[in-house]
N, C-alpha and C positions, 0 to 999 in steps of 0.2 A: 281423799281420805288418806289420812296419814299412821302407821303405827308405831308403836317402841316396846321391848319388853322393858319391865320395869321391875324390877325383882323377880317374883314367881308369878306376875301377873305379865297381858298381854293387853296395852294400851291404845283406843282408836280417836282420832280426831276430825270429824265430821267438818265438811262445810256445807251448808244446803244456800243453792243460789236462790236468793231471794228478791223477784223484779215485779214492781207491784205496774207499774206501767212500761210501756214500751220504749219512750225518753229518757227513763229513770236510770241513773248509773247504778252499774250492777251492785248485789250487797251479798254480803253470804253469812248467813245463821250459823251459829258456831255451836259446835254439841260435842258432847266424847260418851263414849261406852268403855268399861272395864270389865277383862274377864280372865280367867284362869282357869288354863287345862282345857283350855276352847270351849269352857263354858261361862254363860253369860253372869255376871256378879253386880253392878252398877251402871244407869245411864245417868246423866246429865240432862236434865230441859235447854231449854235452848240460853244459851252465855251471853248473846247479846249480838252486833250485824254490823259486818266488818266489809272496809273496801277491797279486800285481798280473799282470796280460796287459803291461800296459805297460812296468812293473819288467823283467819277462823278456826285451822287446824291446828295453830301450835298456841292456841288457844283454849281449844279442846285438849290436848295431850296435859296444857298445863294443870287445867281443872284436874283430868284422871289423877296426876301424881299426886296432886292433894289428897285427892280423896285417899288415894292407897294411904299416904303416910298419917291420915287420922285415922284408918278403921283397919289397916294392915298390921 
């Protein structure tokens, strides 16, 4: 999990490892949550299933900034 401030808010980028069989190369579900003042304000469903932990995080971050600068 990754975070950033981002103006007045406080940005999270999720990876959930997602391994439906035991061969399968790994994937990670991408998600972000946005909140402000450590309280919770918007999640994200899930973004889509990425080859990287990291990919999926700045993935997630990217979503949050949207969202802030459409409803911020």
């Amino acid at each position: 999990m990754q975070n950033e401030k981002y103006g007045s808010y406080v940005l999270w980028g999720h990876a959930i490892l997602q391994q439906e069989e035991i061969l399968q190369a790994e994937r990670y579900a991408a998600s972000a949550t946005v909140t402000r003042d450590t309280k919770f304000v918007e999640a994200s469903g899930t973004l889509g299933a990425f080859d990287s932990q990291r990919e999926a995080e700045l993935v997630g971050l990217a979503w949050a900034r949207a969202w802030v600068d459409s409803h911020g």
